[in-house]
C-alpha positions in Angstrom: -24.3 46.3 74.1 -25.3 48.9 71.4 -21.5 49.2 70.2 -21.7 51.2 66.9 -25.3 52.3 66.3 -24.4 55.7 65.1 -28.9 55.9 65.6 -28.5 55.7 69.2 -28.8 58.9 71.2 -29.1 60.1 74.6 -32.8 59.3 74.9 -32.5 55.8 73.6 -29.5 54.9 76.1 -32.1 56.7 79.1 -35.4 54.7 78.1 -33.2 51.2 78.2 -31.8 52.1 81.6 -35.1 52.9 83.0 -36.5 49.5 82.9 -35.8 48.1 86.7 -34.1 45.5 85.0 -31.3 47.1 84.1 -30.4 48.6 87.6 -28.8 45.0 87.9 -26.8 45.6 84.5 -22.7 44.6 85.0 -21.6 45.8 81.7 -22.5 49.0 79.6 -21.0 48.6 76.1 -21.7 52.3 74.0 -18.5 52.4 72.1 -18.9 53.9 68.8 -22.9 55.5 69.0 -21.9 58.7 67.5 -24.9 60.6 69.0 -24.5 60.4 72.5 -23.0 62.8 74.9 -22.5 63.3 78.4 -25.8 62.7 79.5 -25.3 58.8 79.0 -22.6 58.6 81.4 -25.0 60.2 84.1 -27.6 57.6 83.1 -24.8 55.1 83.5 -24.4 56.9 86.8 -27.8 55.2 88.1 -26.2 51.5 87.8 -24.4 50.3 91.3 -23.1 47.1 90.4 -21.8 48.1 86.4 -18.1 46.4 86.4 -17.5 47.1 82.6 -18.0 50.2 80.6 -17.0 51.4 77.2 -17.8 54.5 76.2 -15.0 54.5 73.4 -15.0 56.3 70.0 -17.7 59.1 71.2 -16.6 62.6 70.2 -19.4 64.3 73.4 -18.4 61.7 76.2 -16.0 61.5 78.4 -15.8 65.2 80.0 -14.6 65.5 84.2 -18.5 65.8 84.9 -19.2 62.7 83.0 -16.9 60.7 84.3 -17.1 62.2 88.2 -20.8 60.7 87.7 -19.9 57.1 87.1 -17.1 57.5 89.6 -19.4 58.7 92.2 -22.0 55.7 91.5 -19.8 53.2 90.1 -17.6 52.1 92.4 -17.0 48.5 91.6 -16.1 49.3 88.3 -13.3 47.3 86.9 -12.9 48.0 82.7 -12.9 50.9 81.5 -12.6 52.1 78.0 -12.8 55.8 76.4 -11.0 55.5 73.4 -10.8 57.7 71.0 -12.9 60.3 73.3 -11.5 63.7 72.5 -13.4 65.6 75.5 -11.8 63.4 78.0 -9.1 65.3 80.3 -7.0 64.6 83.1 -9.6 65.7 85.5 -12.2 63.3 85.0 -9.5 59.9 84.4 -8.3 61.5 88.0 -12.6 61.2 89.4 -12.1 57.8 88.4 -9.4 56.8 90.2 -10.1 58.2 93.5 -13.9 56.6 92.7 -12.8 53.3 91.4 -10.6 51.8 93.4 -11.1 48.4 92.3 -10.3 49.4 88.2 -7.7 46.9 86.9 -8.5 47.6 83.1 -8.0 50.5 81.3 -8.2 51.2 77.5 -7.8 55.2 76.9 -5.7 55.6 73.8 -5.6 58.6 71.0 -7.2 60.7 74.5 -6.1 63.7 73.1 -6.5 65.8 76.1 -4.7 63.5 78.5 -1.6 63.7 79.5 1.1 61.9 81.5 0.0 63.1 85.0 -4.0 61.8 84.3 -2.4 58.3 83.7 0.0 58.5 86.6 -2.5 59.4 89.3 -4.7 56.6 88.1 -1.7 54.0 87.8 -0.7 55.0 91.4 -4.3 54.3 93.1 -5.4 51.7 90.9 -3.7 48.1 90.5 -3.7 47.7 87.1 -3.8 44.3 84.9 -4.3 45.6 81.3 -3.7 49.2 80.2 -3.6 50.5 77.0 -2.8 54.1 76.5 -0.8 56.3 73.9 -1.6 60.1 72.9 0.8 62.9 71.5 0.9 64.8 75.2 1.9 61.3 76.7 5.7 60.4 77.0 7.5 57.5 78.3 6.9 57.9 81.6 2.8 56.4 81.6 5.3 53.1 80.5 7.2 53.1 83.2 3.9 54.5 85.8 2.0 51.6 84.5 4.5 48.4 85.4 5.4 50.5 88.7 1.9 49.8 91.0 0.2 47.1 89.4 0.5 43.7 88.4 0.1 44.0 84.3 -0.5 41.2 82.1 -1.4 42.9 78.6 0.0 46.5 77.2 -0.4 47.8 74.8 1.3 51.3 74.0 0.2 53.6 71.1 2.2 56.9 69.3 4.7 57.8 71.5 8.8 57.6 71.9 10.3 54.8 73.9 13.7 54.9 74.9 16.1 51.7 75.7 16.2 52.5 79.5 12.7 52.9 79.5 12.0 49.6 78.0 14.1 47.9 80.1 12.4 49.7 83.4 9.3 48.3 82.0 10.4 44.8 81.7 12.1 44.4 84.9 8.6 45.5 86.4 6.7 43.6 84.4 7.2 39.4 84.8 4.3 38.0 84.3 3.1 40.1 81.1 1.5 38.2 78.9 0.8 40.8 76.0 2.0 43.4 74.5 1.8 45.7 71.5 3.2 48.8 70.4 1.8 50.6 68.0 2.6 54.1 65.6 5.8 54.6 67.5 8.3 57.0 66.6 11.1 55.3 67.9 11.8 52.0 69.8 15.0 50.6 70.5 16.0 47.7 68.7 16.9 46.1 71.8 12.7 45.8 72.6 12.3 42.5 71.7 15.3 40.6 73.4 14.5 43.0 76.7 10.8 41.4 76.2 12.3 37.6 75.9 14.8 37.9 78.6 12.1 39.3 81.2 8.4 38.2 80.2 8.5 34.4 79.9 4.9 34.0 80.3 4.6 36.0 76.9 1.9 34.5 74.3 1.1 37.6 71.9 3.6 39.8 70.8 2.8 42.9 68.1 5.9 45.5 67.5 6.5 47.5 64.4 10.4 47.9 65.1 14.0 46.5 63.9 13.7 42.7 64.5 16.7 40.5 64.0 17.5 37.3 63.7 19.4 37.4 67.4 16.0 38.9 68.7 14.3 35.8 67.0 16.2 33.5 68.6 16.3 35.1 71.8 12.6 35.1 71.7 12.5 31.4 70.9 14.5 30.5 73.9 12.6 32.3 76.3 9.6 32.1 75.4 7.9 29.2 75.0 4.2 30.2 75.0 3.7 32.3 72.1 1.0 32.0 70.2 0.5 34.9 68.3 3.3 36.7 66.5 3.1 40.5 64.7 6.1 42.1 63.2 6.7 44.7 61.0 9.7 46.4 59.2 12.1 43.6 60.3 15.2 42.5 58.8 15.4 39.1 60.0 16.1 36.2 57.9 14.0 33.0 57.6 16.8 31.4 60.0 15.3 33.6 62.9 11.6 32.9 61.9 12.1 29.3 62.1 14.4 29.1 65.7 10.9 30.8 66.2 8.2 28.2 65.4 11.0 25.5 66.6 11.0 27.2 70.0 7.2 28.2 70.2 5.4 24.8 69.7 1.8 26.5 70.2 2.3 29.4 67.4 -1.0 29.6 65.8 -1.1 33.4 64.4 1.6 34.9 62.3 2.2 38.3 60.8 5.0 39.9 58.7 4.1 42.7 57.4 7.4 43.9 55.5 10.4 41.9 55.4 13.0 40.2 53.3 12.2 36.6 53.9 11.9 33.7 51.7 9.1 31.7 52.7 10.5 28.7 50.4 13.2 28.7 53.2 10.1 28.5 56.6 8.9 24.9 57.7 5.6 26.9 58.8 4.0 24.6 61.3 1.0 22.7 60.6 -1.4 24.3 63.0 -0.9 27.9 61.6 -4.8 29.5 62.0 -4.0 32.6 60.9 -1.1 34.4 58.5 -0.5 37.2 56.9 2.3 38.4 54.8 3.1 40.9 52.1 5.9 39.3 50.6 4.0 36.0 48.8 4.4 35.2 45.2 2.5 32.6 42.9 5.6 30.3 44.0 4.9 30.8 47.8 1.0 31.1 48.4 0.4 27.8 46.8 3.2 26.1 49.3 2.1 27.2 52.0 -1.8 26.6 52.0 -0.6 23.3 51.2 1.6 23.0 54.3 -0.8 25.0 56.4 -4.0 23.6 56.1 -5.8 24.6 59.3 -5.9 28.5 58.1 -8.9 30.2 59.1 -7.8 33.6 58.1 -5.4 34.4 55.1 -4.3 37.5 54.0 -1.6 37.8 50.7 -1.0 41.2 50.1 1.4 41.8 47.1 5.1 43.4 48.1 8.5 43.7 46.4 8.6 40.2 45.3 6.5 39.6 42.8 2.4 39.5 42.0 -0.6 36.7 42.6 -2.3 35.4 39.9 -5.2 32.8 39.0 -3.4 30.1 39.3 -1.9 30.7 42.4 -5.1 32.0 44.5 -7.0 28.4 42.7 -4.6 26.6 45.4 -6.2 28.3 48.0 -9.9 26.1 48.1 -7.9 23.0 47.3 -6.3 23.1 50.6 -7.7 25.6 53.4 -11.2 23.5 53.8 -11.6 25.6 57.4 -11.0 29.0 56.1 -13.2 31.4 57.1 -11.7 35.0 56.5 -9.9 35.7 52.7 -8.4 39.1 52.2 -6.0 39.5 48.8 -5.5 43.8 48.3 -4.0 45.3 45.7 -3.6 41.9 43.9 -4.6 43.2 40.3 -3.9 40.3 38.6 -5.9 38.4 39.6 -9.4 38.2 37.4 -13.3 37.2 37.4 -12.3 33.5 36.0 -10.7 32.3 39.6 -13.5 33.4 41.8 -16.0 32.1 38.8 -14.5 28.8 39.1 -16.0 25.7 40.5 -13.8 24.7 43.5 -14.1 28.7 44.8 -17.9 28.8 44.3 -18.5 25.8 46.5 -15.4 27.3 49.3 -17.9 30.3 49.8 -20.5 28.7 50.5 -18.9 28.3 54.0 -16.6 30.7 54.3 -16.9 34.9 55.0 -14.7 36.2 52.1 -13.0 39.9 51.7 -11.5 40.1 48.8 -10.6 43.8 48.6 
């Protein structure tokens, strides 16, 4: 892997594939090595068995030629990821799947030359498991195209409009999903998350940015029992609906609410919570719930409508979080030198990776 050494060029990728080692390589990770182009993917080209290649967040890679290299050589490829590749087109995603009849994994969102019919042809030749896909020439239909010929377990969906039949196309195709995200939409039907519930029991990480309610909390505690990571934004659920929640979803570990209107004084947050973030904390709340929650490894308190974190509150946080290993607090400017100067914080840092941004 040489993910993001923006040093790395074409020449470097050539001389490390040349060794006769290499010709044995499964996995080619060049994500983010802002000088390549092209020419790596025909290097990649030279590598039979390669299963798993990301060539994501490269603005030269990606073209029909590139990609009709690997798909010419490559056959056995399984993952592939071009995020974030401006140059790639329908063309050369439609190489790969007529090359690459065994991909199950694609990640190819913000493609901004792709469209809905590059995505189709692949979904209809290639059994996909995970797919993650979302540009501005992409509509609904790559959601619907993607649950139709394979078998998915994780999607994610990025920037686009999703309509309530669509969804519920989606979810009727997709049973044994497992997780799924939406991000930067326009508009999603309220009705997402109950539609989700009712369909994908199996479900264990959930991330939408959409109208949540307390009916789609509970629906979601019913149904799904194996949840272990929940993301929600802009939601107007209660703290009634957040706890049917962690009642109903014993191995929640990973929480997320990134705007809402609930009153954390009101959430038994179970003890096993590893990770949570919330932007509605005050120096009443954040001390409560490190105490309750003291198997946090990541914390994150940004400061929202409710109030502001000071000293005194963020001093709680060493006292009770011994396993903490990731610390972010933006925009909390209250809080000053003397807490991060004191004592109990000096020795908590010793063992922990902080961001304090």
């Amino acid at each position: 892997s040489t993910q993001s050494t923006w040093g790395v060029t074409d020449n470097g990728i050539q001389t490390m594939l040349d060794y006769s080692c290499c010709s044995h390589l499964t996995t080619l990770d060049v994500g983010g090595c802002g000088k390549i182009t092209d020419s790596s993917l025909h290097y990649a080209s030279r590598l039979p068995l390669l299963r798993r290649l990301c060539v994501g967040w490269n603005i030269e890679v990606g073209s029909a030629g590139g990609l009709q290299s690997v798909a010419n050589s490559c056959v056995h490829l399984r993952h592939l990821n071009i995020s974030n590749c401006p140059a790639v087109t329908d063309a050369g995603l439609i190489a790969i799947a007529m090359g690459c009849p065994d991909l199950c994994e694609l990640v190819a969102s913000w493609c901004k030359q792709l469209t809905d019919n590059g995505i189709l042809e692949l979904t209809s030749r290639c059994r996909l498991n995970v797919i993650e896909v979302g540009s501005p020439g992409m509509t609904e239909r790559v959601v619907v195209g993607a649950a139709q010929h394979g078998t998915l377990t994780k999607a994610t969906f990025v920037g686009m409009t999703l309509s309530a039949e669509a969804v519920q196309k989606f979810v009727a195709l997709s049973p044994h999903l497992r997780e799924f995200a939406i991000h930067m939409f326009s508009n999603v039907p309220s009705s997402l998350v109950v539609l989700l519930s009712r369909h994908c029991h199996s479900l264990r990480y959930l991330h939408v940015v959409c109208d949540v309610t307390d009916d789609s909390l509970h629906s979601l505690a019913a149904n799904c029992p194996e949840l272990r990571c929940l993301i929600l934004g802009r939601i107007t659920a209660t703290a009634v609906g957040l706890q049917a929640v962690i009642r109903g979803c014993p191995q929640l570990t990973q929480l997320v609410i990134k705007a809402s209107h609930i009153d954390f004084r009101k959430v038994q947050l179970p003890p096993g919570l590893t990770h949570f973030l919330s932007s509605e904390l005050t120096d009443v709340t954040l001390p409560d719930i490190v105490r309750r929650c003291p198997a946090l490894t990541h914390l994150e308190v940004t400061v929202g409508r409710l109030g502001f974190i000071t000293d005194t509150a963020a001093s709680s946080i060493p006292a009770h979080c011994r396993h903490l290993t990731h610390l972010s607090l933006p925009n909390c400017a209250r809080l000053t030198d003397t807490v991060f100067q004191a004592h109990s914080f000096f020795l908590f840092f010793n063992d922990a990776i902080a961001y304090i941004i």
